[in-house]
N, C-alpha and C positions, 0 to 999 in steps of 0.2 A: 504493500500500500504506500511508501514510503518513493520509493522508485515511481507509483501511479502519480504521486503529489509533487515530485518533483517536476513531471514531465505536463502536470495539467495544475498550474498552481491556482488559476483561477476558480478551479471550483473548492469547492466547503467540501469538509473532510463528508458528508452526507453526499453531497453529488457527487464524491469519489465513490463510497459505496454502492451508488445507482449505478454507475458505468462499471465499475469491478463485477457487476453482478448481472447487466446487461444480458448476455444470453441466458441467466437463467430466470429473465424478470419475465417473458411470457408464462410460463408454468406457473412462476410464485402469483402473480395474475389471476390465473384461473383456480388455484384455489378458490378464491373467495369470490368468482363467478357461475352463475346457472351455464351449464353445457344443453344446447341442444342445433341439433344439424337445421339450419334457416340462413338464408342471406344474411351476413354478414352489412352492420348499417357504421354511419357516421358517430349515432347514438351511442351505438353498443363499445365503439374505439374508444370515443370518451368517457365513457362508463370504465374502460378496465383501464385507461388512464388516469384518471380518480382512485379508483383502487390504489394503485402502484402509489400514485404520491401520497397517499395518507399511512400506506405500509411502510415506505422507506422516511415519512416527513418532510420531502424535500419535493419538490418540483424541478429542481434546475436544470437536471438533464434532459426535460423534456422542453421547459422554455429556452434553452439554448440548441436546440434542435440534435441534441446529440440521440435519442431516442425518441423515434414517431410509433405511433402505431394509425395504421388505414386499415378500413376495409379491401377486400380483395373477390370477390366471388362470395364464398360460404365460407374461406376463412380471414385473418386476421395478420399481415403481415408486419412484425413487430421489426423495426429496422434499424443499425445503430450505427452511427457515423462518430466515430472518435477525433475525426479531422475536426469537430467541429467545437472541438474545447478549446481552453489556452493554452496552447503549450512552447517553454522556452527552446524545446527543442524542434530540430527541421530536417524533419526525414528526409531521408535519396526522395524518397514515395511517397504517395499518400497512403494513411493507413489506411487497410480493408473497409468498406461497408459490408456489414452482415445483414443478414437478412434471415427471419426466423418464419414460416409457414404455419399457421395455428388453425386446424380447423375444427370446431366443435363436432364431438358426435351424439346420435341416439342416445347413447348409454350411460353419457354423463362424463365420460372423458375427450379427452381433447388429442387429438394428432397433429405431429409436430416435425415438418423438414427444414434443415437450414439450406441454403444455398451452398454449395461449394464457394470455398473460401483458398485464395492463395495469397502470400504475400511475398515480396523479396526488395528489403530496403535495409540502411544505415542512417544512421543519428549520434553522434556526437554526445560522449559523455556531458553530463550537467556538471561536474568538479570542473575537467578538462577536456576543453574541444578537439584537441590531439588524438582522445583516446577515443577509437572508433570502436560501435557495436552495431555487429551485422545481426540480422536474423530474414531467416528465409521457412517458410511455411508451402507446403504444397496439399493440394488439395483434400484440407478439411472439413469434414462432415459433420453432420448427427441430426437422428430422426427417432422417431418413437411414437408412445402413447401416453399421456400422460394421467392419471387418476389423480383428480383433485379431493378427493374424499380420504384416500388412504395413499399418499403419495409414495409407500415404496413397494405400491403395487402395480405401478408402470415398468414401462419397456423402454428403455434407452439404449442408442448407438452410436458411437461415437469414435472417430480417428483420422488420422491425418496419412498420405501417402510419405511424407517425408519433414524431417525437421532438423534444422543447421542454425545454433547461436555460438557466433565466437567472437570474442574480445580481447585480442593477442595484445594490447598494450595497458590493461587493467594492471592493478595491480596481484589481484587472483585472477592471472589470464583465461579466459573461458575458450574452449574450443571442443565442440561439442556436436555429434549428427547422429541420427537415426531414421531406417530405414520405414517402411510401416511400424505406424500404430492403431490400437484399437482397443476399446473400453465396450462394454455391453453389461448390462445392468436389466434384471426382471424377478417380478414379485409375481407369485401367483397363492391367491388364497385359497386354504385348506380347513374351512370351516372356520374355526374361530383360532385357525395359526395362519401363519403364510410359509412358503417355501421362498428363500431367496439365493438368487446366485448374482455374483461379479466375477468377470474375464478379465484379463487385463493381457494383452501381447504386442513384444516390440519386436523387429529382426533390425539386424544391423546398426547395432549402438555402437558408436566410439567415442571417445574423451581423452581430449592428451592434459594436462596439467603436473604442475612442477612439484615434486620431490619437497615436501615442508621444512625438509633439512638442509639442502640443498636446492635452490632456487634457479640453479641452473641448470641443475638436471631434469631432462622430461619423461613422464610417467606417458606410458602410453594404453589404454585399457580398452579392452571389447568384450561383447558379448556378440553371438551369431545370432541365439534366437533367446528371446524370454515368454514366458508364459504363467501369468500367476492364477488359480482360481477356486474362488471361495467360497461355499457354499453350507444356507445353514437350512436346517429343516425343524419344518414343525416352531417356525418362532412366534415367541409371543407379543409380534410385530408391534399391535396396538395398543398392549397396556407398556410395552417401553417404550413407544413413542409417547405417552401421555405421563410418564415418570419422569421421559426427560425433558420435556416443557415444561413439567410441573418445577423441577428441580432447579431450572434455567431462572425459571419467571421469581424463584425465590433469592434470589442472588441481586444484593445490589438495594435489596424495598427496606431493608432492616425488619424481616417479616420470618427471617430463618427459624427462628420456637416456634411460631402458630403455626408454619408450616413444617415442620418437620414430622409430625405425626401424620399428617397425608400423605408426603412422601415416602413414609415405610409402610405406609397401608398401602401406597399402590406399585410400591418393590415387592412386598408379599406377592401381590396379586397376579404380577408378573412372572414369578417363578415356575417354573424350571428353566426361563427364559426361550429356551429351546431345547431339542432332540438331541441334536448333534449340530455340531459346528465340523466343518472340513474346511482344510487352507492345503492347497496343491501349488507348489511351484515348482517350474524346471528353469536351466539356465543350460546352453550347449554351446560351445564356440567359444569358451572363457579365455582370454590371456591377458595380461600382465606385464609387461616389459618393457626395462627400462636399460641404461648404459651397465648396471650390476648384474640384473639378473631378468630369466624370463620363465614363467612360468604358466605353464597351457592347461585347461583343464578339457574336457571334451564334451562332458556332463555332469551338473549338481541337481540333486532332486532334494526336494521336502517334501513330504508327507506330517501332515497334524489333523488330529480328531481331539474333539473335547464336546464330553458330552453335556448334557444340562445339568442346573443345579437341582441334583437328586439325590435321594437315601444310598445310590450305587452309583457316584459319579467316576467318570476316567479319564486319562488324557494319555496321548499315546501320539510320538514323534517319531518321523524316522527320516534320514537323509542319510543320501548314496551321493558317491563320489566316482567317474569312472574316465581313463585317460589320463591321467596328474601326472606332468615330465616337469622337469627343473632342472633348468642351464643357468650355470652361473660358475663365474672365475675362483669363487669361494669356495666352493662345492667341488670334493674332489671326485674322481669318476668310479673309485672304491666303493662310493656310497651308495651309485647309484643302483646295484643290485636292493639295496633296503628300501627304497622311497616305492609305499604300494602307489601300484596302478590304479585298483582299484579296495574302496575304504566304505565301510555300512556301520551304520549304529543305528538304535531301535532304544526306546525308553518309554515306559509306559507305565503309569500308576493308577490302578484300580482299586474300589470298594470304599472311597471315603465318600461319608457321611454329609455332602455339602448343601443338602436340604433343610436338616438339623439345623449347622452350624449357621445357616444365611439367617434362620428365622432367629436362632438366639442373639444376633447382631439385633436385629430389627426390633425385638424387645428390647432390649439392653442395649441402645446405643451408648457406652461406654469401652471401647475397646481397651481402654486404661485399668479397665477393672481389675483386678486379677483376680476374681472370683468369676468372670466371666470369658476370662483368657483361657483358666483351669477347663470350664466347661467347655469350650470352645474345640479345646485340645482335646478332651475326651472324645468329641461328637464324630472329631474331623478320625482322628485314628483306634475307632472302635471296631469291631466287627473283622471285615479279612479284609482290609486296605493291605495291599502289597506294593512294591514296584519291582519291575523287569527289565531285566537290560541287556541286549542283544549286540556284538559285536563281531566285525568280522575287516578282515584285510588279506589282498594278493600281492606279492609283488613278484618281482623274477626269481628273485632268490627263496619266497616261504610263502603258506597261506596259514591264515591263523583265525581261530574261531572261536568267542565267548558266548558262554549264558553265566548270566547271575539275577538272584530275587532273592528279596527278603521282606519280612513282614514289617508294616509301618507302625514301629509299638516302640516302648520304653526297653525293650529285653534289647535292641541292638544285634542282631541276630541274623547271620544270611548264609547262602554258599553259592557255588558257582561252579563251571564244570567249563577248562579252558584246554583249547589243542592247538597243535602246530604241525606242520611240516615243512623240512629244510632249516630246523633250529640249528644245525652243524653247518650250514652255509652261513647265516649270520654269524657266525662266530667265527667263522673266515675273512666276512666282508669286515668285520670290526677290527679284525687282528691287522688288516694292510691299511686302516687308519692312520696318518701319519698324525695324531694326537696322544696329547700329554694323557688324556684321561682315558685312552682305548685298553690299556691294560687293566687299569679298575675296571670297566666295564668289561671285561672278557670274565675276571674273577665272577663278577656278579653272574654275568650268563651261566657259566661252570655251573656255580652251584642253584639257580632254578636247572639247569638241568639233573642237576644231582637229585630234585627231588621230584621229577615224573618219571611217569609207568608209561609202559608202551603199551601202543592201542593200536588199532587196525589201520591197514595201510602204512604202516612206520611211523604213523603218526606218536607226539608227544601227547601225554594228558595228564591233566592237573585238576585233581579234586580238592574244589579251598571251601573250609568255613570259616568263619568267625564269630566268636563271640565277646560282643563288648564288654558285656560285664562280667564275666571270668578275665579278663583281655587278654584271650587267647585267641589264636588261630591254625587251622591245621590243615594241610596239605599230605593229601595220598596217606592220612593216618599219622602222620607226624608231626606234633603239634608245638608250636612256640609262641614267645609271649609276643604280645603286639609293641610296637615300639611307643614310650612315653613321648606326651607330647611336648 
């Protein structure tokens, strides 16, 4: 906003917020309009131009013509011209006019096309005229449906064919491009929940910027393709929308006591909030490289589930690593048999009690209690809360594979069941180390190998417990103390 104010000093920090908000002032409009499918009048423009200046309190972006809204047929084209503020800066271009397509339907929602949008200009820093900033836009979009009753039960789409900002004489020099993007956002109700998902994918990001230690060296960074997407089921869309207005509108009145008791009445009421939450991201084509060092990845995944606030809540992560090389002057080429190719880990904590523990907040807003902390801890790790933990790595030289779980309780108590193969390669690759510390560390290897059993395929295996409050731990039956802290 700060960068918006600079560039348009003439308007009020209000008429900033109107133009910052501009594409999505058709929608916030139609909230608090009747939808139905009829020509579109003169009337009706100044009706939801009324609307808009009484919601934002300002008028000024529409009496300085930076925002019209006409009739057009049966819909409503909401239109915004930025050239038409003050600004000390003087673009190559003139900025874009956008143009948003609204047409009312039968049902009570509205549909929504913007015009293809491109832009390709520069403007001169407001510190220093010297310092130039490009930016270049190609043809961005976005269209949908919008539901003014229960707003995140529209359809939105949104992306740009391509997008270039670079600023090589700032002082954090920008230089920055990506190939497509795209956003896509839909609500569909499921009785008295909704199901919701968010897309998000880019292809061909790159960014060069300077080394924070070094100022002259350039970092150079890409990704090939990203993909992130989120999805929650079964939410309880409408009483947390109404929690978090409720919670909003209390902030700021001096009104927080008379309201705080309806706010946890209507966070109860919201509960379990949802089913499940899922968050999916990939990333493929990663590198890194700079004059030290370069390092390529080929693919990173996430995987996350978290389920609702319930009597048997879980959460469960997992990310995979696949392709990892690393060149670098530092790095001797002995090591490179150890550096896995590919790397997995799995974490996931089940059966606690977050049904309990949410309502005992909401009685007891005191978290400071400790008579309510005490309960709090009971509720969260009673019953069979566990966690588990899955691990695994390849490389040229070994593959190696863990489980471990242990119960979520005061006894401090787990075990775990870990294998290897090609332990006696690594302890090759360590021994041609040309470091001070490779001999320690050879010791060390020796002896975990001194204490597994052999298992199938040649493999090494290692049966570990532990128990904190004995502070003991055992392996393959042979049991030592835990090291003090």
């Amino acid at each position: 906003m700060g960068a918006l104010r600079n560039s348009y000093p003439g308007l009020s920090r209000r008429g900033l917020k109107m133009l910052a908000g501009a594409g999505l002032m058709a929608t916030t409009a139609l909230t608090f309009a009747p939808a139905h499918a009829a020509p579109a009048t003169e009337q009706g423009a100044r009706d939801l131009q009324a609307r808009l200046e009484a919601f934002f309190g300002d008028d000024e972006a529409f009496r300085k013509g930076i925002v019209r809204i006409v009739p057009a047929g049966e819909s409503y084209d909401f239109i915004v011209d930025p050239n038409k503020g003050e600004s000390k800066l003087k673009p190559s271009q003139p900025l874009p006019v956008g143009t948003v397509h609204v047409t009312p339907k039968d049902d009570g929602t509205y549909a929504f096309i913007a015009d293809p949008l491109s832009y390709s200009g520069s403007s001169p820093d407001t510190d220093d005229p010297k310092k130039i900033t490009s930016v270049k836009l190609t043809n961005c979009v976005a269209n949908g449906v919008f539901n003014p009753k229960d707003s995140y039960l529209s359809t939105v789409s949104a992306g740009c064919d391509a997008v270039s900002i670079k600023a090589p004489d700032a002082k954090d020099p920008i230089d920055f491009d990506m190939g497509k993007f795209s956003l896509a956002w839909s609500g569909v109700e499921q009785g008295a929940t909704a199901d919701l998902k968010l897309s998000v994918a880019m292809s061909g990001l790159t960014a060069i910027f300077s080394d924070e230690k070094k100022k002259d060296q350039l970092i150079h960074f890409k990704i090939g393709d990203l993909r992130y997407d989120l999805g929650v089921e079964a939410a309880r869309a409408h009483e947390i929308a109404d929690l978090l207005m409720l919670a909003r509108s209390s902030e700021g009145m001096g009104k927080k006591k008379p309201l705080e008791s309806e706010v946890l009445a209507k966070a109860k009421a919201a509960l379990p909030l949802w089913n499940m939450l899922k968050i999916n991201s990939e990333f493929t084509g990663i590198s890194v490289e700079s004059d030290e060092v370069s390092v390529k990845l080929e693919q990173y995944a996430e995987r996350q589930a978290l389920s609702g606030v319930a009597k048997d809540s879980n959460y469960q992560v997992d990310m995979n690593i696949a392709g990892l090389t690393v060149a670098s002057p530092q790095m001797p080429p002995q090591a490179t048999p150890l550096l896995p190719g590919k790397a997995g880990i799995g974490l996931k904590i089940s059966g606690l009690d977050l049904d309990s523990a949410a309502k005992t907040i909401f009685d007891n807003p005191s978290p400071s209690n400790d008579a309510v902390q005490g309960a709090l801890m009971s509720l969260l790790f009673k019953g069979d809360a566990r966690i588990t933990a899955n691990v695994n790595a390849a490389a040229a030289a070994y593959d190696f594979d863990g489980h471990a779980e242990a119960p979520i309780d005061l006894k401090l108590q787990g075990n775990g069941v870990f294998s290897m193969r090609g332990f006696d390669d690594i302890v090759a690759a360590v021994g041609k180390l040309n470091s001070p510390d490779a001999a320690n560390a050879n010791l060390g290897l020796a002896l975990i190998k001194g204490l597994a059993k052999s298992g199938e395929d040649g493999r090494l295996v290692w049966n570990v417990s532990v128990d904190g409050l004995a502070k003991k731990f055992t392996v393959n039956g042979q049991t030592f103390d835990l090291p003090e802290k």
